[in-house]
N, C-alpha and C positions, 0 to 999 in steps of 0.2 A: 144414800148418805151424802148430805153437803159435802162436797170440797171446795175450799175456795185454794189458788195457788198464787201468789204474786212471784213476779221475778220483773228483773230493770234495774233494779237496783244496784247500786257500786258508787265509788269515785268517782266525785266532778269538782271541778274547780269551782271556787266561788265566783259566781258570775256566768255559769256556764246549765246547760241543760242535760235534764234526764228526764225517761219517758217512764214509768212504771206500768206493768201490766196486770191483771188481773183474771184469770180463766176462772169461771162458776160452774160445775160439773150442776149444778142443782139446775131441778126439771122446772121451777118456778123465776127463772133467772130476770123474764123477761115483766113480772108482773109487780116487782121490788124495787123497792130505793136502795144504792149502792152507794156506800160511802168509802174514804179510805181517812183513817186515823192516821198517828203516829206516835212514837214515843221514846223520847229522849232519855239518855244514862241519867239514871236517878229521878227523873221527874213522872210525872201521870201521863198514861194513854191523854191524848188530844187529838180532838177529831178537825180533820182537815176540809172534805169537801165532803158533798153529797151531789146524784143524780138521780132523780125520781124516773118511773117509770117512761111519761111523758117526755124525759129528756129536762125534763128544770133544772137548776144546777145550783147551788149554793156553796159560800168560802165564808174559812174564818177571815178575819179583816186581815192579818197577817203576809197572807197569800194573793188576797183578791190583786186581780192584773198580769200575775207573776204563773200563778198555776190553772189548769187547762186541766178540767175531770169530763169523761167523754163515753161514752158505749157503744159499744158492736152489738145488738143483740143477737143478728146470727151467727157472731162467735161465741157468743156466751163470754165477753172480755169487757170489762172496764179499764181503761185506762188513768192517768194521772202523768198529764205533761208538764214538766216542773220547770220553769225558765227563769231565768237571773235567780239563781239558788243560792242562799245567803247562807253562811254557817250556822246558826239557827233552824235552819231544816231540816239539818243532820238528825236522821234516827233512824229507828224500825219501821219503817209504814205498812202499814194490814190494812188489806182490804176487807168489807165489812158488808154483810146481809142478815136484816134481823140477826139472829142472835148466832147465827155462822161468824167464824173467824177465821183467815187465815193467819199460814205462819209467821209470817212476814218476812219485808225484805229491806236486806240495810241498806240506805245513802249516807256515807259521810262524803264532807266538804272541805276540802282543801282551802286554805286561805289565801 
């Protein structure tokens, strides 16, 4: 059974950094693209980064310079290192494999 688990999540000041983390119990960890969403009170899941197998990386334009998505594969951990954090990127963020989810984990931001 997939599990994906994020935890890192909590209170930052705006302007200020947090790391998010992601553990993948799944036996195919290492052969997927991993990406982490997010999703704001009342708005749509939006997807934030992706890391392909390879290590590619991709950002929505919102983030690019600011957020840092990175892998362990002998931990079976994604990361998400989030720097100069704007009120705007306050939500849930889930980490994400094919059609695995997990729970997620809150960042709000202090202003």
């Amino acid at each position: 059974q997939v599990q994906l688990v994020e935890s890192g999540g909590g209170l930052v000041q705006a302007g200020g950094s947090l790391r998010l983390s992601c553990i993948d119990s799944g036996t195919i960890f290492r052969i997927n693209a991993l990406g982490w969403y997010r999703q704001a009170p009342g708005k749509q899941r939006e997807w934030v980064a992706i890391i392909t197998m390879r290590g590619n990386t991709n950002y929505r334009d919102s983030v690019k310079g600011r957020f840092t998505i990175s892998r362990d594969n002998a931990k079976n951990t994604v990361y998400l290192q989030m720097n100069s954090v704007k009120p705007e990127d306050a939500g849930v963020y889930y980490c994400n494999r094919g059609s695995a989810w997990g729970k997620g984990t809150l960042v709000t931001v202090s202003s």
